[in-house]
Every structure is written in C-alpha cells, then in structure tokens.
C-alpha positions as CSV (number, residue, x, y, z in Angstrom):
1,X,163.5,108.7,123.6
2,X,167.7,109.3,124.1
3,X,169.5,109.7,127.2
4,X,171.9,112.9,126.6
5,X,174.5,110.5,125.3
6,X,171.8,109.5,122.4
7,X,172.0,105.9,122.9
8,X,168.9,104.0,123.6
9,X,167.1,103.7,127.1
10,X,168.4,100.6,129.0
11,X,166.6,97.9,130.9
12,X,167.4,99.2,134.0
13,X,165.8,102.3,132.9
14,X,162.5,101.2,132.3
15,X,161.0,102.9,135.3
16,X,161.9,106.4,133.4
17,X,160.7,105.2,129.8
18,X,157.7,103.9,131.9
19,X,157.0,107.5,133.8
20,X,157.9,109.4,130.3
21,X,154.9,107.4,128.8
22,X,152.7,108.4,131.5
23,X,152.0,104.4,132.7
24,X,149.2,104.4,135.6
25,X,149.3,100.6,135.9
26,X,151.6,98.6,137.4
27,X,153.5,95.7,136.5
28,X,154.2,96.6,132.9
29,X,156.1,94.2,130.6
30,X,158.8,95.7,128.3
31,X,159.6,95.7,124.7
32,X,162.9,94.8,124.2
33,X,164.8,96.7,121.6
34,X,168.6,95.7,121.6
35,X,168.6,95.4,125.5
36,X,166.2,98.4,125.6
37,X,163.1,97.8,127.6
38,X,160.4,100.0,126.1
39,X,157.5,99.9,128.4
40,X,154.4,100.7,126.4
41,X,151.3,99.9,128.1
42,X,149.6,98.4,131.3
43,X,150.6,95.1,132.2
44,X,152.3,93.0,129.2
45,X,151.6,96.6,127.2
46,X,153.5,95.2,124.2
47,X,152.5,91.7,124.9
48,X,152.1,90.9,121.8
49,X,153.8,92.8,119.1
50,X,153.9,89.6,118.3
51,X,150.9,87.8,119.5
52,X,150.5,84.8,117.2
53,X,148.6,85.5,115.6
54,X,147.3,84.6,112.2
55,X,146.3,85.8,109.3
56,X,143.1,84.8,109.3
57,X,140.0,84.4,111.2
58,X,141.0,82.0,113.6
59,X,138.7,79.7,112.8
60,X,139.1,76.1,112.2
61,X,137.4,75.1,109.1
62,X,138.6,76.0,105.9
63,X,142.0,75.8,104.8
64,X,142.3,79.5,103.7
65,X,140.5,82.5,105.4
66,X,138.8,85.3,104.3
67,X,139.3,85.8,100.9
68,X,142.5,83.3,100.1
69,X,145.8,82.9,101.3
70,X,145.9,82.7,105.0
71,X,145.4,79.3,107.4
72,X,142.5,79.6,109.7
73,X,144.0,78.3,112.2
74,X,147.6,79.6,112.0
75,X,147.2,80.8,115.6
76,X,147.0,79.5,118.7
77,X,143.7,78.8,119.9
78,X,142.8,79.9,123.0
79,X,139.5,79.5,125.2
80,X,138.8,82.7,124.4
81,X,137.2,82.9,120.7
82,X,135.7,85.3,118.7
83,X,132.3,86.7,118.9
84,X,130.0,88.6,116.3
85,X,130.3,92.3,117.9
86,X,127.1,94.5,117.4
87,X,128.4,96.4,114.5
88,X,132.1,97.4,113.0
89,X,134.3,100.3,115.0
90,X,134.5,102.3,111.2
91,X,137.4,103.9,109.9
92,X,138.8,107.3,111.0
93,X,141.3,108.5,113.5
94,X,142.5,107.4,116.8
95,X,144.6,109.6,118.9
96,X,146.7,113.4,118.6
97,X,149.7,112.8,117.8
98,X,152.2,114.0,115.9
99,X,153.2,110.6,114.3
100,X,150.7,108.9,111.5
101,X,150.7,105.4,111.9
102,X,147.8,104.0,109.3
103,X,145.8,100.6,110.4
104,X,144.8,98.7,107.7
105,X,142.2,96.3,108.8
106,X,138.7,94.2,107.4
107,X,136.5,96.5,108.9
108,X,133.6,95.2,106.4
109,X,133.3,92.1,104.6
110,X,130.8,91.7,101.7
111,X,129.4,94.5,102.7
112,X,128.2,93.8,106.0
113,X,130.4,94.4,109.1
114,X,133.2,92.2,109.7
115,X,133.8,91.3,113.7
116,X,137.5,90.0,113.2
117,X,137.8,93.7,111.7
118,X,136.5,95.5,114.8
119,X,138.4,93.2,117.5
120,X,141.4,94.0,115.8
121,X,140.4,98.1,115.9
122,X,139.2,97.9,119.3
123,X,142.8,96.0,120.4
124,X,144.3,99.2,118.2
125,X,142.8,101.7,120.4
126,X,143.2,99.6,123.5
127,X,146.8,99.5,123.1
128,X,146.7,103.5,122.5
129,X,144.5,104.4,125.6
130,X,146.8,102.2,127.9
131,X,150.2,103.9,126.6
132,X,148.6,106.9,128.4
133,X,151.0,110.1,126.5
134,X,151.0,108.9,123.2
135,X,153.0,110.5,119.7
136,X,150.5,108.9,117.7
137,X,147.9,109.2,115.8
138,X,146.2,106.0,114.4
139,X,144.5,106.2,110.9
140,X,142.0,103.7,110.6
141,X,141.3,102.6,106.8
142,X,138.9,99.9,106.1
143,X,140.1,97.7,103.3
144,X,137.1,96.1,102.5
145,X,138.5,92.7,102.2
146,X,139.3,93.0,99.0
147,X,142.6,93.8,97.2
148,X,141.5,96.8,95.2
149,X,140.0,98.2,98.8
150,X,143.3,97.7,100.6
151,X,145.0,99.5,97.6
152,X,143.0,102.1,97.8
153,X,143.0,102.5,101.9
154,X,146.9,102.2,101.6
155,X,147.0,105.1,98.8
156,X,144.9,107.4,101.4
157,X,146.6,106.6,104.5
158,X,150.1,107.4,102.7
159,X,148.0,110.5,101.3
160,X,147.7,111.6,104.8
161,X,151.4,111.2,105.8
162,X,151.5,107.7,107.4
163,X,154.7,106.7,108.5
164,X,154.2,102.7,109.1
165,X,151.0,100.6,107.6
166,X,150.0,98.0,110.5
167,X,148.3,95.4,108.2
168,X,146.1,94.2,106.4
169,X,144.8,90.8,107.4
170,X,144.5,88.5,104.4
171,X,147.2,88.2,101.9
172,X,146.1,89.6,98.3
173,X,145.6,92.6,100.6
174,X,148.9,92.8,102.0
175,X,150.4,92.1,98.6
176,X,148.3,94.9,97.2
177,X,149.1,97.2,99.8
178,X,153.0,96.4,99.8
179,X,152.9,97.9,95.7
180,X,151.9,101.4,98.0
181,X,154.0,101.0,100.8
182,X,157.4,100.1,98.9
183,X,156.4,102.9,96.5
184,X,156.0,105.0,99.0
185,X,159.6,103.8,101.1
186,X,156.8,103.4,104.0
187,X,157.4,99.9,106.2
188,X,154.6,97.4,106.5
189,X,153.7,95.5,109.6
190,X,151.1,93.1,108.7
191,X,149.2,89.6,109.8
192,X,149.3,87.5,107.3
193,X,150.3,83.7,107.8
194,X,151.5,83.0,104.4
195,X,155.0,83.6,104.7
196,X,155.1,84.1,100.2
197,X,154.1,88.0,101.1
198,X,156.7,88.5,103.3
199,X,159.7,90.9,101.5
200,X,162.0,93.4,102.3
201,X,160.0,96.4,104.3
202,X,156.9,93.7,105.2
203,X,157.0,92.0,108.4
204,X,154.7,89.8,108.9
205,X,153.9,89.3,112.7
206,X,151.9,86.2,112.8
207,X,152.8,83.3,114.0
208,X,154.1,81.4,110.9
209,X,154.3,77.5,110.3
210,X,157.8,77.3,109.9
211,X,158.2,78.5,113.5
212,X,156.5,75.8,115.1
213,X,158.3,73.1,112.9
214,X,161.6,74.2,113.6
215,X,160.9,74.2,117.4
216,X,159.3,71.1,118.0
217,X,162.0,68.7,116.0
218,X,164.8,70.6,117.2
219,X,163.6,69.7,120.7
220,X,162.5,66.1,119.7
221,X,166.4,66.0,118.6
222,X,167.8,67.0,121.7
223,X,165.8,64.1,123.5
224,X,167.6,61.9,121.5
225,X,165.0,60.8,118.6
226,X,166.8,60.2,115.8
227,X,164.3,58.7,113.1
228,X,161.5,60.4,111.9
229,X,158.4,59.6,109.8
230,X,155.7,62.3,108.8
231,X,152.1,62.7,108.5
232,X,151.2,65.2,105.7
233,X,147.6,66.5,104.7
234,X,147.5,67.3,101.3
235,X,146.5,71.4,101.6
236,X,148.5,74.4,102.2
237,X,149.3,74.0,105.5
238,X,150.5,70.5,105.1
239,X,153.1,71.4,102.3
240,X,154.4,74.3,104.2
241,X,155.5,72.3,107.0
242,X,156.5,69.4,105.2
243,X,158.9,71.3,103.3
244,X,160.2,73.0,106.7
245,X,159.8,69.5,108.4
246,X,162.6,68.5,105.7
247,X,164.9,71.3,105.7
248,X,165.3,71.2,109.7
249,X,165.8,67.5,109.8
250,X,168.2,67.7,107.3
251,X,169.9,70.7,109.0
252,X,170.0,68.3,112.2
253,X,170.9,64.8,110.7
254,X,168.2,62.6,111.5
255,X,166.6,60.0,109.2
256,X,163.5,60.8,107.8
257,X,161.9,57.2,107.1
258,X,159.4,58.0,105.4
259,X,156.5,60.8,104.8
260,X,152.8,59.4,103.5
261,X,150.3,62.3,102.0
262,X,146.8,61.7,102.7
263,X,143.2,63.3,102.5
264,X,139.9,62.8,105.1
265,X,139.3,60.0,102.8
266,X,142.7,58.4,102.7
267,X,143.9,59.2,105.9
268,X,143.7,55.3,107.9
269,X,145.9,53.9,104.5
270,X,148.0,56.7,105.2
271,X,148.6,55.9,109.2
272,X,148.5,52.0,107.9
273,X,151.9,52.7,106.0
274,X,154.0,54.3,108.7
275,X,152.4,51.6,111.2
276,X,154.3,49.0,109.0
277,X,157.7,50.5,110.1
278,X,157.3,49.6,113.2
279,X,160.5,50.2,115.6
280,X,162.2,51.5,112.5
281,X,160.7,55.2,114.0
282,X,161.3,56.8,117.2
283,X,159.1,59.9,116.4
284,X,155.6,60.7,114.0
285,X,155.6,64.2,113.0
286,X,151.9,65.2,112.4
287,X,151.4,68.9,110.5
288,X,147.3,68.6,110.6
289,X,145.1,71.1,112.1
290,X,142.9,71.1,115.4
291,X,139.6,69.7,113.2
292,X,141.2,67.3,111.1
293,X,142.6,65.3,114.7
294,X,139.9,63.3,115.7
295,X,140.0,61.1,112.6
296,X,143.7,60.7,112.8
297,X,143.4,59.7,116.4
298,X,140.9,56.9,115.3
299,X,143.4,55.9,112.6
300,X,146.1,56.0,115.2
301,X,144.4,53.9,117.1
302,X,143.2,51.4,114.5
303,X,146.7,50.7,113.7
304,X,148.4,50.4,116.7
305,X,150.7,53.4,116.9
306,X,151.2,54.0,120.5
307,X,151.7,57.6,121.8
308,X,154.4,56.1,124.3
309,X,156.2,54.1,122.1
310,X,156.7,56.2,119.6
311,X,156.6,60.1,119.7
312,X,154.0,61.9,118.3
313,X,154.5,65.6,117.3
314,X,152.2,68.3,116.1
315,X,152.5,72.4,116.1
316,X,150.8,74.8,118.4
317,X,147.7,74.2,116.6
318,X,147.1,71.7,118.5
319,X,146.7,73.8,121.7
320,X,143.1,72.8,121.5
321,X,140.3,71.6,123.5
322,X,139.2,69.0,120.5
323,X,143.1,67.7,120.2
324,X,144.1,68.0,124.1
325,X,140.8,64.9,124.6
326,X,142.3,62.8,122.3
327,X,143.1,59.3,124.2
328,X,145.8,58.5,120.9
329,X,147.9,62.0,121.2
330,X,148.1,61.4,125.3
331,X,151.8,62.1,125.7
332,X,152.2,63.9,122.5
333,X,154.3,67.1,122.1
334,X,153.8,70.3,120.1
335,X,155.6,73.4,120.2
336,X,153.4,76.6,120.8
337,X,153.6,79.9,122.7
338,X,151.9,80.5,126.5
339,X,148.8,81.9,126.3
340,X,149.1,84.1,129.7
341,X,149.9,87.5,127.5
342,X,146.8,86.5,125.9
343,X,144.5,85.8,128.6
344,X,145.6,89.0,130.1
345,X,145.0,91.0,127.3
346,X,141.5,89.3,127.1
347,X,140.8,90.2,130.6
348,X,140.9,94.2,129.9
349,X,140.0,93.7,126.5
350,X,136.2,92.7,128.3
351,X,136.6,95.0,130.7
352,X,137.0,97.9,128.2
353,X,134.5,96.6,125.2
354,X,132.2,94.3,127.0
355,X,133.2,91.4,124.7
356,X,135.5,89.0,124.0
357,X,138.6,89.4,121.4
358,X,139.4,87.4,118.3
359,X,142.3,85.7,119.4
360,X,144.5,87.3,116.8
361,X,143.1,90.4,118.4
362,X,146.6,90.8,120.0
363,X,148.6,91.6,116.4
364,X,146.5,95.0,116.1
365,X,147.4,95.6,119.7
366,X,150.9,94.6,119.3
367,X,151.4,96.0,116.4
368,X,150.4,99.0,117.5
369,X,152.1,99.1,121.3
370,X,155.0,98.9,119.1
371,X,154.6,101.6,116.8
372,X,153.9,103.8,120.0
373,X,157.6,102.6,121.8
374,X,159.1,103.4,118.5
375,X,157.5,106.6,117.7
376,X,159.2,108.1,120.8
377,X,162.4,108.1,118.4
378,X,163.5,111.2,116.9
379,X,164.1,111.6,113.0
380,X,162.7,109.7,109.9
381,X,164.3,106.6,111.1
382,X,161.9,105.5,113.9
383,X,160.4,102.9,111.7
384,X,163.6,101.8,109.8
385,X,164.2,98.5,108.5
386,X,167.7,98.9,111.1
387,X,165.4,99.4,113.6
388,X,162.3,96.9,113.1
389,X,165.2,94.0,112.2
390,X,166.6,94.5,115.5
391,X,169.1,91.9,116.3
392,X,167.4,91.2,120.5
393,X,164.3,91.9,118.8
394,X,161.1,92.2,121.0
395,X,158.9,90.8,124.0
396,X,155.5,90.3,124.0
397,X,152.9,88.1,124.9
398,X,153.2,85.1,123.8
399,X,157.0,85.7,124.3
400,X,160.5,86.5,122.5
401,X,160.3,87.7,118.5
402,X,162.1,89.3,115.8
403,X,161.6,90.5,112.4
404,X,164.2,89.0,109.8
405,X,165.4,91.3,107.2
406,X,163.4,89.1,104.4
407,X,160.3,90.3,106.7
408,X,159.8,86.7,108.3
409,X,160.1,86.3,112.0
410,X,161.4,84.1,114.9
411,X,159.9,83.6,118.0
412,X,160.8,82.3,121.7
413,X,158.3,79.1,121.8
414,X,157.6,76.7,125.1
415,X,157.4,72.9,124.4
416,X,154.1,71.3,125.2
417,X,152.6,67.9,126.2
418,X,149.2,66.9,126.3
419,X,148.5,65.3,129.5
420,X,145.7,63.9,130.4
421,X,143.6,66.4,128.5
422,X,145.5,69.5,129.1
423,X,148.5,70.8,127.6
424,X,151.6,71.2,130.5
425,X,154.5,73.0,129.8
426,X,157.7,70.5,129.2
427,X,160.5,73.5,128.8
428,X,158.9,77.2,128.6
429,X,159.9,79.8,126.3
430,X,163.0,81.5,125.8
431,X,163.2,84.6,127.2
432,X,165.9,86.2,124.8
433,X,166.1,84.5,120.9
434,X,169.9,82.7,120.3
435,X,172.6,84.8,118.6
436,X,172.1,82.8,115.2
437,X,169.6,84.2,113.4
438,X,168.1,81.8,110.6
C-alpha cells in the first residue's frame, strides 16, 4: 500500500496499515520494511518471517535431516516440540486472492504423511486467517521429499501463476526447485540451513550457523577475551562453524591457540589437548549440538576445564533442556534468539489446530505473513530482489533479519548464559541490524 505521495507506509502509520488489513487483535508487532511497519497479523503477526528456523526436522539426532543436507537441529529448540499430527493438511489452495504465492512443503514422506509437512501448512494458513483481508492466495504443492517431487510441484505452482515460492524444506529440494524459479525470474524464500543453496533470488530464512558464530565471539571480544581455542566435531555442522569461527576471529584479531577435531570416540583426547594450555586461553569455543553435550561435559570435567576460569561458548543450539543441566557449561554463553515470538505463536497455534507446532513451524508462517505485507504493493515488483534485500530488513519473532543479496541472512541475536539450569538473557537482541551489512 502507498500514501498519495507513493512512498511507503511509515511507522507511525501502522495503525492505518493495521486497519487496511482488517486486524481484530490487538497488540500486533510490525514488519519492518526500510522504517515501514507492516502490520500483518494478530500479535507478533510477522513474528517470524524469520523464525529460526531450520531446515530440517528439528530433531536432534542425525546430522542431516530428511533426505540430506540440512542440520537437525539448526534451530532453536524450544519446549515446545513436534508431535505426529493425525494425518497431512494435502495440497491445494488457501485463500482468494488476487496474488499466487506457491508453498512448497514435505507434505508426505515415503509415502506416508509427513507431520513437519502439515505444521508448516497449518502455520501457512494460520498466518493467512490472522491477516484478516488478505491479496493472497496460497498454492499448496506437496514436494514429496524428494527432488524430482519439488521439481515437479515448483513447475505446477509457476504453471498457475505463482509470484514467490515459500520453500521447500530440505536442500536437494530447494536446489531442484531454484532451476524453476530462476527459470521462471520467480524469487524463492525457503528453509534450508545449508547456507551452499543460498543464490541470487533464494533466501534462505532459517537460522544459519554462521549467525550464531559471528554473534557469540564478537560479544566474547568485547568482554575482553582475547585468546581462543576451539572444539570441533568432525560433521557438517562442526566444519561450518569452524570455518566461520576462523574468519570472525580473524576479522577481530584475537589468537586462536589452537582448534582439536574429535568424534564420540575421541572426544576426552580431544578436551585433554586444549586442557594442556592451560592459562594460555581465556575462551573455549564449542560448535557441538544439544545431544552430543553430555559427553563433552564429562570430558570437561575429567580434565579440569573450569566454566569460570575459562569461557566456554556454544551457539543457540544449546538453548536446551539436556545442555542448560549440565554442571560443566554452568556460566557458559551462547548466542541464540528469544523464544517469546515463538511461544506466542505456539499458544494460538493450539488454540487453532489442537496441537503443538514443529518448532520451525514459524518459517511457513513467517514466510507467509510476509508475502501477505508485501503483496499489498502494486506492480510486478512486490517480490523484487530490491525489495526482499531491504537494507532495515524485517522484524519477527525471534527478532531483527535481513536477506543479503547472495540470499543469506542476518539476524538481531540476544546473548545467553546458562545459569543454574536455565538460560538468562546477558544483553538481548537488537532491535534494528547495524548499518554494515556483511
């Protein structure tokens, strides 16, 4: 929507945007477009346009999900978890309106239903019957969990004039369906967590491993560590934020000491070696996942690294029940985003579907919220990359974002420390992104 002028609604304005969108609830969070405030649905509406989500399942336990190439537990985890759903929400259409937004999503897996699929349809149609007058109309393709399925679901939804594909989940898909999309010159908003599908024209929206890095030592910095050592499983994960865990230390000047590898079966050899430097380190950067924690705990233990002598650092994985318990990582910091958008979410997700979400259930309704804000924009160039790359970027739940132009993203993160079994918020997140986009 334009004011006469044509520039963009204003925060001020969002009372306006709010009543043009036909909001009946109260206490709506914006989306921030270049100092726009977009309101798009009740309470938090476009919480989480970028939600954290992951491109997976959710699910610790493997490394990859579904069928190769996401982390399981690239997101947050929440109290909240998924819950196998009665049967799968199929494809088909959601909404009136004029503009076609396709919703890629695992609706079946193996042939069977897929819950992760559903939760993130349901949040989809949440997030439409909260904007209340809505431009869109959501075509729901089931990729099947398989490349060739998402190829084919991307080649109908384009078929039927889709303006914007939000998704797929796993990454073959979203690299099958990018060959449609960029084909097509159609913009791609999908879930993934491995940053290597990421281009030009597909944003990923998950949270990414690089995010949580970056945060965490650049606030470890500005307490004055200055000499790292790192902890690296040998997986997917573990090189991912090794390499980032290099590039930002380098980028801020501190001495990496040294950086051992390890497996479940090497992992107290591992901890042995970075023991032996003794006051040579001021911080231990960890990049392991929720499961893998106890054992590195015992090793910490066993060796004598003290969580208040030197600091020990982790990523919003470890937002975690199993991790938060852990006598060795008492003290411990780790960067991830606040769950309240989430919980919110949750709340009327239950009230609506009678169950609980996956907890990446917020990308689909993010995703979505967004595509509503932005569909209120006249012309072809609603869903242009000018417009999705958006400088402010966006708010949602789990705070501040914006898509880079090489499809990444940034996001606002709070610092955390577990504290006697809970995490407590050191410094929360920023509320607007810095001017220097990485």
């Amino acid at each position: 929507m334009r004011h006469a002028a044509g520039s963009f609604v204003l925060a001020n304005d969002i009372s306006n945007w709010r009543a043009r969108l036909g909001m009946r609830c109260s206490g709506a969070r914006g989306l921030r477009l270049r100092g726009i405030s977009i309101s798009v649905a009740a309470r938090l509406a476009v919480v989480a346009a970028v939600s954290s989500l992951a491109g997976c399942m959710g699910m610790d336990g493997a490394t990859r999900g579904g069928n190769g190439g996401d982390f399981a537990s690239a997101a947050p985890v929440d109290p909240v978890q998924s819950q196998p759903l009665s049967a799968p929400q199929g494809a088909g259409q959601i909404g009136t309106g004029p503009v076609k937004v396709a919703l890629v999503l695992p609706l079946t897996q193996g042939g069977g239903p897929s819950a992760v699929g559903t939760s993130l349809r349901n949040a989809a149609e949440l997030a439409l019957s909260e904007a209340g007058t809505s431009d869109v109309t959501l075509l729901v393709k089931d990729d099947q969990s398989t490349p060739d399925g998402a190829r084919a679901a991307a080649q109908a939804a384009i078929s039927d004039g889709a303006e914007l594909i939000i998704g797929p989940l796993f990454s073959p898909n979203v690299r099958a369906v990018s060959q449609i999309a960029s084909g097509a010159n159609k913009p791609e908003i999908a879930f993934s967590t491995d940053a290597t599908v990421a281009q030009p024209g597909v944003y990923l929206l998950s949270f990414l491993v690089e995010t949580y890095v970056d945060r965490i030592v650049d606030f470890a910095v500005s307490k004055g560590k200055k000499s790292f050592a790192a902890l690296i499983p040998g997986n997917d994960y573990g090189h991912i934020a090794q390499a980032e865990f290099q590039e930002e230390a380098a980028r801020r000047g501190v001495r990496v000491m040294e950086i051992e590898h390890y497996t479940p079966q090497t992992v107290n050899a591992a901890v042995r070696k970075i023991a032996a430097l003794g006051n040579q380190i001021d911080a231990l950067f960890i990049s392991d996942q929720a499961g893998a924690m106890p054992a590195m705990a015992q090793a910490l233990t066993a060796n004598g690294i003290d969580s208040h002598k030197v600091q020990i650092l982790g990523t919003g994985l470890w937002n975690d029940a199993r991790v938060l318990s852990l006598p060795a990582l008492q003290g411990a910091w780790f960067a991830a985003p606040d769950n309240t958008g989430f919980s919110a979410f949750a709340a009327r997700y239950r009230a609506k579907f009678n169950s609980d979400p996956a907890r990446i259930a917020t990308l689909s309704y993010d995703a979505v919220s967004l595509a509503i804000a932005l569909a209120h924009r006249p012309g072809p160039d609603r869903f242009s990359a000018a417009v999705l790359t958006n400088h402010a970027g966006f708010n949602g739940a789990d705070g501040v974002f914006r898509f880079r132009a090489n499809g990444l993203n940034e996001r606002g993160l709070a610092i955390m420390q577990i504290n006697n079994g809970v995490a407590m918020q050191l410094v929360p997140a920023p509320q607007v992104l810095s001017a220097s986009a990485t």
